[in-house]
N, C-alpha and C positions, 0 to 999 in steps of 0.2 A: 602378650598372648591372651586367648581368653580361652579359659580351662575348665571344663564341668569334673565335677568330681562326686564320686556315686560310694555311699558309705551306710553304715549302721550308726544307727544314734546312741547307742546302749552305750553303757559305763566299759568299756573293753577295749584294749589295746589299740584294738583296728580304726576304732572310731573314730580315738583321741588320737592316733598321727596323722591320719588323714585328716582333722578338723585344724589341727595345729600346722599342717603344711599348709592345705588352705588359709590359714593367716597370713603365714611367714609370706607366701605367693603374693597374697593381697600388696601386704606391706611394701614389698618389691614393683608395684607399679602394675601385676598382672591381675586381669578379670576372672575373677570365680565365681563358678555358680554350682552350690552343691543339690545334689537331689538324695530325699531320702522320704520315708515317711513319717517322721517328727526330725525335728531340728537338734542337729548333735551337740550332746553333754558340754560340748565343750566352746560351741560357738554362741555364747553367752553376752557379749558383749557387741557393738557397732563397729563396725570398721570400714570402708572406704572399699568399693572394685568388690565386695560379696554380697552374692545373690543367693538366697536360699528357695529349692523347689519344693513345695512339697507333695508327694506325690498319694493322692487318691485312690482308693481302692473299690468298684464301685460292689455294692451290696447286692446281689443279684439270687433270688433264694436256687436257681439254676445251680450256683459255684456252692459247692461246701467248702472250698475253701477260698476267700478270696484272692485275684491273681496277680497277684503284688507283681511277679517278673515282668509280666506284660504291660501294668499300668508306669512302671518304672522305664519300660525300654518307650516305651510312646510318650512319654514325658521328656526323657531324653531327646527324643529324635526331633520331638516339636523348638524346643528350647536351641539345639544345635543351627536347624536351619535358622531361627527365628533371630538367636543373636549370634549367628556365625560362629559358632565354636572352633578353634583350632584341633581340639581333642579332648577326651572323657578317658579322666583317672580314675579304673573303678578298684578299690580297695577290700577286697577280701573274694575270692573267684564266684562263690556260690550265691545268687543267682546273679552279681552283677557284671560279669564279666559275658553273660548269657545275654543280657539285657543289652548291653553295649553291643553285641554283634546286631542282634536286631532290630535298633535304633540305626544303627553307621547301614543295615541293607535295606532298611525302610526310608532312608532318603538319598541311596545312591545317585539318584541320577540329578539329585538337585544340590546337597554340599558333598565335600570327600571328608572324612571324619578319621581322626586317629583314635586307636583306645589302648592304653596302657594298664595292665593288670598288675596291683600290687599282690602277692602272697603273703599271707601275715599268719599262717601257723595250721589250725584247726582246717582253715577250709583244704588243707593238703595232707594233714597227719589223721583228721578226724571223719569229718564229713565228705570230703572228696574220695576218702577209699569205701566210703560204704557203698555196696556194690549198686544201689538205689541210685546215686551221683557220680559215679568216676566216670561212666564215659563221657557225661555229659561235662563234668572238671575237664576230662581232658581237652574236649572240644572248646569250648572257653578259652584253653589256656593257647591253644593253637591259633584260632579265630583272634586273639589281640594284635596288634603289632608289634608290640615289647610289653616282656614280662620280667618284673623286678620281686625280687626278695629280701625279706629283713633278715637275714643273715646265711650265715654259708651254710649252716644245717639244713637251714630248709631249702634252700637251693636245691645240694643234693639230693634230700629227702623227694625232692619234685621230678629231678631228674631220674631218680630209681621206680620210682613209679608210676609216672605219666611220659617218659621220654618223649620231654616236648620236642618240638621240629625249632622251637625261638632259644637263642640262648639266654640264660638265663641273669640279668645283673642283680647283682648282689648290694644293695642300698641299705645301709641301717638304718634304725633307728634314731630320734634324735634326742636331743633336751637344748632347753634354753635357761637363760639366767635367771630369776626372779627374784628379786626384791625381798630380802625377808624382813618382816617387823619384830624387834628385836621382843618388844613389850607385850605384843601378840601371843609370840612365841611363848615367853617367860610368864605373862599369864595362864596359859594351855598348861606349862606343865608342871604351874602350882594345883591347880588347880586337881590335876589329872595321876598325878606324885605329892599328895602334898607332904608326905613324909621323909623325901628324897630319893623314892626308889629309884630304880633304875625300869627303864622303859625300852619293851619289845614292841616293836613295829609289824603289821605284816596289814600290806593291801592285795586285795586283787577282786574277782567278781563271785567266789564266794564257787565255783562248781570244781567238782570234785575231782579234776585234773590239782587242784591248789595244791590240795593234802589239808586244808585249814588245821584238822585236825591234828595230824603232827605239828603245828604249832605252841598248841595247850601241851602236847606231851615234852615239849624240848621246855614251854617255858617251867613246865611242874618240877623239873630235873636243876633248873637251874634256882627255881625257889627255893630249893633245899640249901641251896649254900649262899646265897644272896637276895633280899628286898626286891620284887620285881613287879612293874603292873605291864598286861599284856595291851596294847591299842589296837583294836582289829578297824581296818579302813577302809569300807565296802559293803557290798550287800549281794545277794546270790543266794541257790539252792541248798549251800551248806549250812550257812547262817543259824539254823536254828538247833540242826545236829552240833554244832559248836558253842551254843548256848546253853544244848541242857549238858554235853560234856562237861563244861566247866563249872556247872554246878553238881556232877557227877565226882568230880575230883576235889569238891570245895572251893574253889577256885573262884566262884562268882565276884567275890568281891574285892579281885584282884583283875578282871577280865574288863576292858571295858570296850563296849562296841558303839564306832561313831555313826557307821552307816555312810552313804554315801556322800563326798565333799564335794564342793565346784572348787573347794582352794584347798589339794591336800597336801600342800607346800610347809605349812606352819603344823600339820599332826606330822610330819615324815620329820622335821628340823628337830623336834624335841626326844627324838629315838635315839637311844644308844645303840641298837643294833637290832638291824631288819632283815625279817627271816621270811625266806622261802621255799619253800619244801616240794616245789609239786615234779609232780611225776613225769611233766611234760612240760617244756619253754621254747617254742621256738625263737623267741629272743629273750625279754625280761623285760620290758619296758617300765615295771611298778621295781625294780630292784635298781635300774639303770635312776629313774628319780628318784630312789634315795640315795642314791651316789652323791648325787647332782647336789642334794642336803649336807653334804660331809658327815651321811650314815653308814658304817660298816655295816656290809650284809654278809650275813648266811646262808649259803643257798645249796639246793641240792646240783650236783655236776650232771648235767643232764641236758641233749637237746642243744640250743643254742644259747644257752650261758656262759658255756665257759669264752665266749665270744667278748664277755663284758664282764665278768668275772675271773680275777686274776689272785690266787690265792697267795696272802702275805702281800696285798697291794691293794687290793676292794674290800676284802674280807676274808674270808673261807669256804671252801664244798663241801659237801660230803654225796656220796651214794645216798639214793632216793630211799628214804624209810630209815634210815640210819640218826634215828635221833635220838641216840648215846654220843654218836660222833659230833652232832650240831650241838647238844647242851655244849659240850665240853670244848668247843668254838667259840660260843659266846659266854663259857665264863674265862677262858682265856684273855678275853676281850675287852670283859669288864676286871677283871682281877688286875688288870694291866693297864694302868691309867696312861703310860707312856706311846704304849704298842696302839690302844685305843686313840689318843691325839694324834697318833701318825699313820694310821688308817686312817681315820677319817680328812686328813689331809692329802693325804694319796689319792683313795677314791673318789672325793671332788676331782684333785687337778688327773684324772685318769679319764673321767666321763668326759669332764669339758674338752681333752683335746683332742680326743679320738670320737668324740657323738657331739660335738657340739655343732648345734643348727646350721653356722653358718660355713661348717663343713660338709651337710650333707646334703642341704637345700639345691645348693650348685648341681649338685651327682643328679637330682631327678632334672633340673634346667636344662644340661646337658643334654638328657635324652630325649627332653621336649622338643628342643631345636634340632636334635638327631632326626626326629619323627616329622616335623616341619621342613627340615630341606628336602625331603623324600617325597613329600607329597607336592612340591615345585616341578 
């Protein structure tokens, strides 16, 4: 098949599953071509059947703001007829889902075009209810042909407040294997621990849905009874409120911040336990690969974690802000070198059998060939 797939470039969930299906797709024998306006975080590398668009935005002193939906949906539309698209996966509703309808009715009469809306969190818990976007979310979510979700939270979450007219599938998340370098790794966490500490983990994009900040508080709590350096893996708007925190607590020289990785495979392997706190998940996808590391996470129960989160099998939860309860989760954890080796033996074989790739790559295939016999 040959598939456009319409995404955010940015360090964020949405980006990187949609850049990594896009692979997996290539890999598979089918033609992708993504559109965005930089090339995403994650498609880094050559591969065979991907095409990247980039889409222009033109500078017009007319626009105060320039009109990215439009230059996106006319990129689209050109590119569909031009190499015959079978259909456009647009990944996160706001504006691409917008853009995709008006791409598939600006060349009605010349190709038929499918469009499949991913939901991946924010643009239905955050952005799509501010009353500035919902009607126009809802319309989006109507205007697709099939609309898919990364977990059953947000499904419903969709359904209580947009009662689409499409029913909703529910598609998770994924992870793949990766290759760890053993000497990589054991470099990083001399380097990073050189006095044996023990190492807290936490990535994500740094905004204040995270909690970052409940991080410094869970690990201060567990500095008291055990050696710990904290890895922050990422960058965002909190970043710097979490910077002077932990010089606020003394802490700086226990804190260390990587900033953002293209490989955050070998900083996630070297964590004893990866902590998430935020106050809002519609899946986990930074807590899902450290599973995938055979890292015990902490996270808060919230949203669509406990989807991937199986407490005394991945790690533990706790209630959002509750970090009396998370210290005392991860010093369980490390106190416990046994329970520790068999978490983190769990939580890999838990993630690979239930998220792994080549178990969910099929479920969007499926629907692609759903969407193509229908247009026969």
């Amino acid at each position: 098949m040959k598939i456009g797939i319409a995404c955010y470039p940015t360090y964020g969930g949405s980006g990187v599953v949609a850049t990594e299906l896009g692979k997996n797709l290539a890999r598979r024998g089918h033609e992708v071509h993504f559109f965005s306006y930089a090339i995403p975080s994650r498609l880094n590398e050559f591969l065979e059947n991907i095409y990247f668009h980039e889409v222009e935005v033109p500078q017009y002193p007319l626009f105060k703001y320039p009109p990215y939906a439009l230059s996106l949906a006319t990129k689209m539309a050109d590119i569909a007829v031009y190499e015959r698209l079978d259909l456009i996966h647009v990944h996160y509703a706001i504006p691409h889902a917008i853009s995709a309808y008006l791409s598939r009715e600006m060349i009605a009469q010349q190709h038929a075009l499918k469009i499949i809306t991913t939901l991946h969190g924010t643009d239905i818990t955050l952005v799509g209810v501010d009353p500035s976007f919902m009607r126009i979310t809802r319309f989006g979510i109507d205007r697709s042909d099939a609309v898919t979700a990364v977990s059953h939270f947000l499904k419903e979450e969709t359904r209580r407040t947009f009662e689409p007219r499409l029913p909703i599938h529910v598609i998770h998340n994924f992870i793949e294997e990766h290759p760890l370098q053993e000497h990589v790794c054991g470099h990083l966490k001399e380097r990073l621990a050189p006095e044996g500490e023990f190492i807290l983990v936490h990535l994500s994009n740094f905004r204040p849905v995270k909690r970052v900040l409940d991080v410094l508080e869970v690990a201060l709590r567990v500095k008291r009874k055990v050696a710990v350096k904290v890895l922050f893996i990422g960058d965002g708007p909190d970043r710097s409120l979490a910077e002077q925190r932990a010089r606020a607590l003394g802490m700086e020289h226990d804190v260390i911040f990587v900033g953002k990785q293209e490989n955050i495979y070998p900083f996630l392997t070297i964590g004893d336990v990866f902590i998430m706190p935020s106050a809002l998940e519609s899946f986990g996808l930074a807590a899902l690969e450290a599973m995938s590391c055979g890292v015990p996470c902490v996270t808060s129960r919230v949203g669509g974690l406990p989807e991937i989160m199986k407490d005394g099998i991945t790690g533990f939860t706790a209630e959002v802000g509750d970090v009396e309860a998370m210290s005392e989760h991860v010093l369980t954890i490390l106190h416990n070198p046994d329970l520790k080796q068999r978490l983190s033996r769990t939580a890999r074989e838990y993630a690979f059998d239930h998220f792994h790739v080549n178990r969910i790559i099929p479920q969007y295939l499926q629907l692609y060939e759903s969407l193509k016999e229908e247009s026969k």
